[in-house]
N, C-alpha and C positions, 0 to 999 in steps of 0.2 A: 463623569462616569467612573473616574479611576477612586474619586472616592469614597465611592461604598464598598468597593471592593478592600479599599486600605483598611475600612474602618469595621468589615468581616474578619481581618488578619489581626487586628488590632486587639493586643493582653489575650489573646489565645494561645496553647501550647502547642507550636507548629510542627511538624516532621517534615521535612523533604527527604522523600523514601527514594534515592537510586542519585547520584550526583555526575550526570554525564549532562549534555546539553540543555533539556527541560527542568532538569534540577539546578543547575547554574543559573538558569536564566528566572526559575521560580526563588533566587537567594537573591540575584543581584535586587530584582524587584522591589521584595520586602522591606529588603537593607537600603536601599534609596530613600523607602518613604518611613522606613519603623527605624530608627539607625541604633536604638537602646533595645529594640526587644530581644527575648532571648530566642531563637532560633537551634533547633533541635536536627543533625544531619546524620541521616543513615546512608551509609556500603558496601558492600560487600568488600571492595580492595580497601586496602592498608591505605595504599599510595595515597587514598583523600586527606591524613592529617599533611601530607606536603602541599597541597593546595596552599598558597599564595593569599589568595583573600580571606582564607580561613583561617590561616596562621594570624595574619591580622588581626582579626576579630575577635573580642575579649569577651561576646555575646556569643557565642556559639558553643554547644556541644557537640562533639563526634562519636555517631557509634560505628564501627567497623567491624570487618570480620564476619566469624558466627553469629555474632550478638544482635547484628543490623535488623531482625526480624523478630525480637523480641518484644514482649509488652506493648503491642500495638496498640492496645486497646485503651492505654493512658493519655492518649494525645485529644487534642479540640481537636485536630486536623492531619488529615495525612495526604501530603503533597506525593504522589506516587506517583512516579516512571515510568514510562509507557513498558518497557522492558523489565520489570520485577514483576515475577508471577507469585501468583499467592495460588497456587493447583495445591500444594500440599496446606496450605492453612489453612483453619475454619475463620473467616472473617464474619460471623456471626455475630460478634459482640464491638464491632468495630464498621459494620458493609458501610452506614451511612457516611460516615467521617472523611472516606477514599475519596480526594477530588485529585482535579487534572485541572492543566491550565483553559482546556478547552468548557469544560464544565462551567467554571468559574465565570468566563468569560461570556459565554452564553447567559447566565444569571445574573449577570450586573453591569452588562453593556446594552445600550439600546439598538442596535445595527444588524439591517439586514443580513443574510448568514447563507451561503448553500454549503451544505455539508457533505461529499464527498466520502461514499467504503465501498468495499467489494475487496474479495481475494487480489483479482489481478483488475490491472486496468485505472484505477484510480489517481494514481500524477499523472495520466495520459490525461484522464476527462480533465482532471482539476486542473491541468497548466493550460489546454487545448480554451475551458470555459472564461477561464482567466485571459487569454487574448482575447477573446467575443469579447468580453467587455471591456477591455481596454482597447481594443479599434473602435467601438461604437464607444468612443467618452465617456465612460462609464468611470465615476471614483470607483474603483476595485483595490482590494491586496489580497494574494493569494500567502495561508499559513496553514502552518498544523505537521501534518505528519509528511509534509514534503520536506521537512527538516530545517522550518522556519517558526519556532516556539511561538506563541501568541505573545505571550509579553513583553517578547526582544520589541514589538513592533508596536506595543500599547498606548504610548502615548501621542504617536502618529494617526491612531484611527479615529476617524469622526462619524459623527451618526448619519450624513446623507452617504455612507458609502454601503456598498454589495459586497462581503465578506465572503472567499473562498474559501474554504475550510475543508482540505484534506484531512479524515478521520482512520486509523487503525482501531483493529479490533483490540489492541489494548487498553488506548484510549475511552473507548465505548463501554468497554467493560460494565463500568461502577457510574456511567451517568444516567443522571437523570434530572437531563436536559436534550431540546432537541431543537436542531435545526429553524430555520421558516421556510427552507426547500431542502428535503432528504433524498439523497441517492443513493439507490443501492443496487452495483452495479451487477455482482454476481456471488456466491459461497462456493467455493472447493476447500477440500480438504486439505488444512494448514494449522499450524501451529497448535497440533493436539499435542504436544509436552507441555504447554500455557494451559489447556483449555482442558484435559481428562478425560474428551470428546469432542466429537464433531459438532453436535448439536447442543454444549455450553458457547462453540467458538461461535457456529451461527447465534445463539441469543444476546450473545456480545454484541453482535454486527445491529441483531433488530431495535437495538438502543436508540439508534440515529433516526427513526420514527416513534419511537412509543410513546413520549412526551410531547409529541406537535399538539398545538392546537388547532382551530376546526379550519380557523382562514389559510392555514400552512399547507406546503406541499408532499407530497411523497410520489415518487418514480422510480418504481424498481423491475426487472428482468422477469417474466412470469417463465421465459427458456429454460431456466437454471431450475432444475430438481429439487434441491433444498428449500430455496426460498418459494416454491408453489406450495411444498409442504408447510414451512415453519410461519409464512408471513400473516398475521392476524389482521382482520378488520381494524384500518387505522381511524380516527377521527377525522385527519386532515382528508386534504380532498385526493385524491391516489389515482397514478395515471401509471397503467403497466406499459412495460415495453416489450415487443414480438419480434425475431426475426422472420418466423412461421407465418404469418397472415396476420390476421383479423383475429378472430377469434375473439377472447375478451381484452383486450388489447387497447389500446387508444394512441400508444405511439407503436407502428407498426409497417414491414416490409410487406410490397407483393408487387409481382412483377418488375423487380428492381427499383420500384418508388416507394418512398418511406411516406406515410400517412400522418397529418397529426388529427385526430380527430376527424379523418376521412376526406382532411386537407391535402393537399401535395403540397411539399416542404420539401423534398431532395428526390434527386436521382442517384441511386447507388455507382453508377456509372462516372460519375464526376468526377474530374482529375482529383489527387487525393496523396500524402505520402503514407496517411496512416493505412496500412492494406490487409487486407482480410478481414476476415466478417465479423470477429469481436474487435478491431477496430469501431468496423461499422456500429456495431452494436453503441460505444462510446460514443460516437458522432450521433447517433441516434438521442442521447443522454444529452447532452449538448443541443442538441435542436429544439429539444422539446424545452427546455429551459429556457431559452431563446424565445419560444413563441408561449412561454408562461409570461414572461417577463415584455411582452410584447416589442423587442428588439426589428431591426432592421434584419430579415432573413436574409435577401442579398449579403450582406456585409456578414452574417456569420457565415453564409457559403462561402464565403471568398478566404474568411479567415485559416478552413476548414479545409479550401484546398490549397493555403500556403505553408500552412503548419507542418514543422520536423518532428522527424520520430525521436524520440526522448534517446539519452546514453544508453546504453545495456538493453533495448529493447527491438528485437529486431535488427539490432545497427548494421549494415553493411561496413566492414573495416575494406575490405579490398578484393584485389586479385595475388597473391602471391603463389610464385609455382606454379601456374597455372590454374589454382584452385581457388572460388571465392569463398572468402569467410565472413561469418555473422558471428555478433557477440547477442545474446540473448540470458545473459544473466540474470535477470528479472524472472526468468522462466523455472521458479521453485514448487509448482506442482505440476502433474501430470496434466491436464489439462491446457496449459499454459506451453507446453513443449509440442504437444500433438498438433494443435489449432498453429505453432509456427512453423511445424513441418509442411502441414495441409497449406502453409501460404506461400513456403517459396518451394516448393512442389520438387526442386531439381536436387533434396538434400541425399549425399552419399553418406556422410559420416556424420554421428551425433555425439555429441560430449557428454558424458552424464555423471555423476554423483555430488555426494555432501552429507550432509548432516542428518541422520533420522530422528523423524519426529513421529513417526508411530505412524503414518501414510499408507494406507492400502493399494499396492502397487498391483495386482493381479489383472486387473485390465487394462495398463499400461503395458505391462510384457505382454500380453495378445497380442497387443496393437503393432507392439516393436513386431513382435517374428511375421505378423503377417504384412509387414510394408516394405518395401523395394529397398529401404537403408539396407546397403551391403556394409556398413562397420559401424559397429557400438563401444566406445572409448566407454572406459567403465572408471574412476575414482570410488575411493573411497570416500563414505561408508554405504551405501547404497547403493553406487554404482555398483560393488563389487556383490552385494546381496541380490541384486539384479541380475547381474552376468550368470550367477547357478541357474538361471528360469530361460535365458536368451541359446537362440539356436547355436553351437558351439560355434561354427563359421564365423557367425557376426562378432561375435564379442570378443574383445579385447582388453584384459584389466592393468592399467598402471596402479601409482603412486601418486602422482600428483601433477597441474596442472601441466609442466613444463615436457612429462615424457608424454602425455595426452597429446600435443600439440606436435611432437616429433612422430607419434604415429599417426597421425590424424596428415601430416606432409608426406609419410611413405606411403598411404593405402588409400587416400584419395582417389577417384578419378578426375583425371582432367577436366575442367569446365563445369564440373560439378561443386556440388556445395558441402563446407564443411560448418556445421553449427554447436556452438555453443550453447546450450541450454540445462542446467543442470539438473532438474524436476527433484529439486532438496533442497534445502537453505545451504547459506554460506557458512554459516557461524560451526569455530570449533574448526574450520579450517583457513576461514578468514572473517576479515574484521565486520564485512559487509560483502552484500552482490557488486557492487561498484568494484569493492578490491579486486574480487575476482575476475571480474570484467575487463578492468583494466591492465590486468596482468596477463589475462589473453592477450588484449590488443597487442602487447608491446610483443610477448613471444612471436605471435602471428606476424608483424612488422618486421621482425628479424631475419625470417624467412626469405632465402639465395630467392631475388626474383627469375635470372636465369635458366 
């Protein structure tokens, strides 16, 4: 399989557009099996002529800088980053050439595939489906946008295995390839500085279906607004998901049992760590894939009520002071903050800001002033644009995580909850939601337990 793929790269004029993880791992690739071709790398930072294998390499050109975004249109191939947006370019003279490791991979390996998107929720299903089939014997590898490149892992994959493939709407973008089982879990609104809108970001997402063929699957949330709007008649065979009933529906709740096709397949009530109803919703994606794949249902129950909740999601850190704290970093829209208040019910204080990306925040601030949260920890940038709309009482605006966390210990109430959830991205304030996450934790640990 690896060599059709060598022999697509082969005396083509390559770009690898963005040189952080999938652009390393798209160079070592080439360079293992082309060791003389010439290879072409674009960055924005300087710092890539100090790379190490690149100073090596008497095949390579570097472009940095401004310049990195230049003359696209000269290349056979442009290896693109999931993180380099092209919102201001016309890629009109260039759309087709834009691949990804995921694209490729799909087009010149023969192996079973489930593909994995949605705003939120998606390393919860893809790590959660990726046990199922690895308790039920299943050759499985979970990659992709859980931050495990495809081709770090390429030469270890064989064709009787079930590929899990976590997908971002960056990724998705420019394919056009898809899955043999597509998931899609849910659209909010996110990453409009990539996308110019809302409804480029969701057509990004619809990528992950629009290529199936007819034997292929597609399962997606008919709950979610957007996607009852945007989702077109697919060719494969399409199974909605409900928490609402029946309705049109075929994987669906009522009366706390999840239906598959008017089968019982769970009890909502099942022991479980993953908690609250877009949990549920995930488990529900997971079940149904399960009884596509005709699996042992038992043994995905069991999996389902062993499985941990992911870093930054939900996480309980502790009790200090008296007060419990949650890190819910992961929580970069408004939708995603609201649905973990609704879950552990007993939140006093909420952490909130980051990065703006052009988010429509107006039915998030209803929701704040009209909910029992007596303190609103406000950051910048959004927090603080927030805090002009929130009832004067609740809000509180700092600077950055560390006074957030000093007042979030003075104005607590006891026994009550203080949560972490930003409803903004990290970036521009930190490296990732991880960084931030973890730099709760450690503040939050510091905390006089006395």
């Amino acid at each position: 399989m690896i060599n059709n793929l060598i022999q697509y790269f082969k005396n083509k004029k390559i770009l690898i557009l963005g040189f952080g993880k999938e652009g390393k791992s798209t160079y070592k690739l080439i360079r293992r099996y082309l060791k003389e071709q010439l290879i072409y790398i674009a960055d924005k930072k300087e710092e890539i002529h100090n790379e190490k294998d690149l100073k090596q390499d008497k095949n390579v050109e570097i472009i940095s800088e401004e310049k990195y975004l230049e003359n696209l249109e000269q290349y056979d191939i442009i290896m693109k980053s999931p993180g380099i947006s092209f919102a201001k370019i016309d890629t009109t003279k260039f759309f087709h050439k834009i691949k990804s490791q995921l694209e490729l991979f799909l087009e010149f390996f023969n192996v079973y595939t489930i593909g994995i998107t949605g705003t939120k929720g998606k390393s919860t299903t893809s790590t959660l489906l990726y046990n199922v089939l690895k308790e039920q014997n299943m050759k499985t590898m979970l990659l992709g946008n859980i931050g495990i490149p495809v081709f770090d892992y390429i030469d270890e994959i064989q064709e009787d295995m079930i590929l899990i493939l976590e997908m971002s709407s960056h990724q998705l973008e420019y394919m056009e390839k898809s899955p043999n089982i597509a998931i899609l879990l849910n659209i909010f609104e996110e990453h409009l500085d990539h996308y110019n809108s809302y409804k480029n970001y969701a057509k990004a997402k619809c990528n992950i279906y629009k290529y199936q063929k007819e034997t292929d699957y597609f399962i997606y949330n008919i709950d979610n607004e957007m996607l009852k709007n945007i989702v077109k008649p697919s060719t494969s065979i399409t199974y909605k998901v409900s928490l609402k009933g029946k309705n049109e529906s075929n994987i669906y709740l009522k009366n706390d049992i999840v239906y598959f096709n008017d089968k019982v397949i769970y009890n909502r009530n099942e022991p479980r760590n993953l908690i609250g109803d877009y949990n549920l919703n995930n488990i529900m994606f997971v079940l149904a894939v399960s009884e596509i794949l005709k699996l042992n249902l038992n043994k995905t129950i069991q999996t389902i009520k062993e499985f941990k909740t992911l870093n930054h999601r939900l996480e309980p850190i502790g009790k200090y002071g008296g007060v419990f704290y949650y890190d819910n970093s992961i929580g970069t829209v408004p939708m995603a903050t609201i649905e973990a208040i609704k879950v552990l019910k007993n939140v006093d204080t909420l952490i909130i800001g980051g990065m703006d990306r052009g988010i429509d925040y107006s039915k998030f601030i209803q929701y704040l002033n009209n909910s029992s949260i007596n303190n609103i920890i406000c950051m910048p940038k959004t927090g603080h644009d927030i805090a002009k709309f929130l009832e004067k009482e609740k809000a509180y605006i700092v600077e950055d995580l560390k006074e957030a966390v000093d007042v979030a210990k003075r104005v607590t109430a006891k026994e009550k909850i203080c949560l972490l959830s930003p409803t903004a991205a990290s970036y521009g304030y930190f490296k990732n939601f991880e960084e931030k996450g973890n730099l709760f934790k450690e503040l939050v640990k510091s905390i006089d337990n006395l």
